[in-house]
C-alpha positions in Angstrom: -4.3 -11.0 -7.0 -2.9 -9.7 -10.2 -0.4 -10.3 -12.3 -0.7 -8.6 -16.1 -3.3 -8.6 -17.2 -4.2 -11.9 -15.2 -6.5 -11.9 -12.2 -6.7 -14.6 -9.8 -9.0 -14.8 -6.7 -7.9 -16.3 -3.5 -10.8 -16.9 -0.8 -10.3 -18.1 2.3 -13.2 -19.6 4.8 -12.7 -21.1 8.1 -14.7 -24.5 8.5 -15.8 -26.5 11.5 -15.8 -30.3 11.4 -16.9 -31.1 14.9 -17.1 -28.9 18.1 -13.4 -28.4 18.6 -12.4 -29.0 14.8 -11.7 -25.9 12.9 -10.0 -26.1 9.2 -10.0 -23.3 6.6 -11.0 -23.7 2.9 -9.0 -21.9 0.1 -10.0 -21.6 -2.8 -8.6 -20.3 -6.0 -9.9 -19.3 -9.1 -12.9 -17.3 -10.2 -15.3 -20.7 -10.4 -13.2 -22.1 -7.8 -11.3 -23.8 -9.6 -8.7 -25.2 -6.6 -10.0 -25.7 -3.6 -7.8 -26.7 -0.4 -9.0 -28.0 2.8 -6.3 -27.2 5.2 -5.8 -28.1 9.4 -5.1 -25.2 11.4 -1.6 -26.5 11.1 -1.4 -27.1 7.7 -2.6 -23.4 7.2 0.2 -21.9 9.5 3.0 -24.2 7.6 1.3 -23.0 4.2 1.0 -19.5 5.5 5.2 -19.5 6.7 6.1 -21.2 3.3 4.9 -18.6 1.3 6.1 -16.0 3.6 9.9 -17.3 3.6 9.4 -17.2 -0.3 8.3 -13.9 -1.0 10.6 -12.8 1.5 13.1 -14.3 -0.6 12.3 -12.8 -3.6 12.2 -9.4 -2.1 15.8 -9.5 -1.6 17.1 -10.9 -4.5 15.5 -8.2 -6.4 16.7 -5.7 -3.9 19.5 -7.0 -4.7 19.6 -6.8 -8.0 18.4 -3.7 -7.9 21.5 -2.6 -5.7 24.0 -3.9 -8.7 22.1 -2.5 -11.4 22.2 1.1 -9.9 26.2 0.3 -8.7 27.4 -0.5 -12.9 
């Protein structure tokens, strides 16, 4: 990821616990800085979060946009 002149990276791993128990590390940062150990279900709740979010953002600049080029 990059923003600027910043530059963030963003791994993901999927994990096994047991036989059946499957969970997916994230980790943030060039030394892994952050790390989260996330269910399958946390993941998906995670993964919709930031989905609603930037979906969000997308329109309210869209939107913006729109009255910028309308003045």
């Amino acid at each position: 990821m990059k923003q600027g002149d910043l530059i963030t990276n963003i791994a993901i791993t999927l994990q096994h616990h047991e036989e059946d128990s499957a969970y997916l590390t994230l980790s943030v940062g060039e030394h892994q800085n952050a790390m989260l150990h996330l269910s399958l279900q946390e993941a998906r709740k995670l993964a919709s979060n930031i989905i609603q979010h930037v979906h969000l953002a997308e329109v309210r600049n869209s939107l913006k946009r729109a009255a910028l080029k309308a003045v």
